[in-house]
C-alpha positions in Angstrom: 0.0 0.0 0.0 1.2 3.6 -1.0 0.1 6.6 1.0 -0.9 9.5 -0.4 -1.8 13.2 0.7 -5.5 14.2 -0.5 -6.7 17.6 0.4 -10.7 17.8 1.1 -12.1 21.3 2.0 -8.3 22.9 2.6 -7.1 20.2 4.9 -4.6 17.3 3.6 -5.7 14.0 4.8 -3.8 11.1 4.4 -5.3 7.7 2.1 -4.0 4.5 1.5 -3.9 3.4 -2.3 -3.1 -0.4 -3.9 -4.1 -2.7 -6.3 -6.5 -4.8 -5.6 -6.6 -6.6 -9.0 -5.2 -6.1 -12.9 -7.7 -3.6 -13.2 -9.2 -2.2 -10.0 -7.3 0.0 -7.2 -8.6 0.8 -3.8 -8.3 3.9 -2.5 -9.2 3.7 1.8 -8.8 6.7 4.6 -10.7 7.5 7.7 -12.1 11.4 7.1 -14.1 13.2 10.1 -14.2 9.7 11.6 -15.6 8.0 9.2 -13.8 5.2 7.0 -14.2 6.1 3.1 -13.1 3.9 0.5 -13.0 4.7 -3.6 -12.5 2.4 -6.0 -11.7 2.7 -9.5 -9.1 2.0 -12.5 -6.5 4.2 -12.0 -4.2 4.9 -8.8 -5.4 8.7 -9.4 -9.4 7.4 -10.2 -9.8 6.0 -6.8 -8.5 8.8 -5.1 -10.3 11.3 -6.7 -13.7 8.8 -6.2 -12.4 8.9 -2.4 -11.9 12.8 -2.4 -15.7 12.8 -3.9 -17.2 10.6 -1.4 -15.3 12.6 1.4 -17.1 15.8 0.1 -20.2 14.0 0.1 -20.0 13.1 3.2 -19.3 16.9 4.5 -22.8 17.8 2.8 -24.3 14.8 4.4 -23.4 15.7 8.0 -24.3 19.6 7.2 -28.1 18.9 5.7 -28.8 15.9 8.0 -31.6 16.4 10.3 
């Protein structure tokens, strides 16, 4: 596993990245607490998928009830 620096919101958080198979990578970090994992078939793919789910997650918290 490789870890990489991914910056949500102007903070760097830190995500693992590997290869799961020939043509899928995993991308897995823990952001405000909770554990997010993107998936897709580029190294740069699943960390953008992870930086996406991480923003989703923000506007989850802020409009929840």
């Amino acid at each position: 596993m490789t870890e990489r620096a991914v910056n949500v919101w102007g903070k760097t958080y830190s995500v693992e990245v590997h290869q799961k198979s020939q043509i899928i990578w995993e991308a897995v970090g823990k952001y405000l607490g909770e554990s997010i994992r993107g998936l897709d078939s580029s190294e740069g793919a699943a960390l953008r998928r992870w930086s996406e789910a991480a923003h989703y997650t923000v506007n989850l918290i802020s409009d929840g009830p």
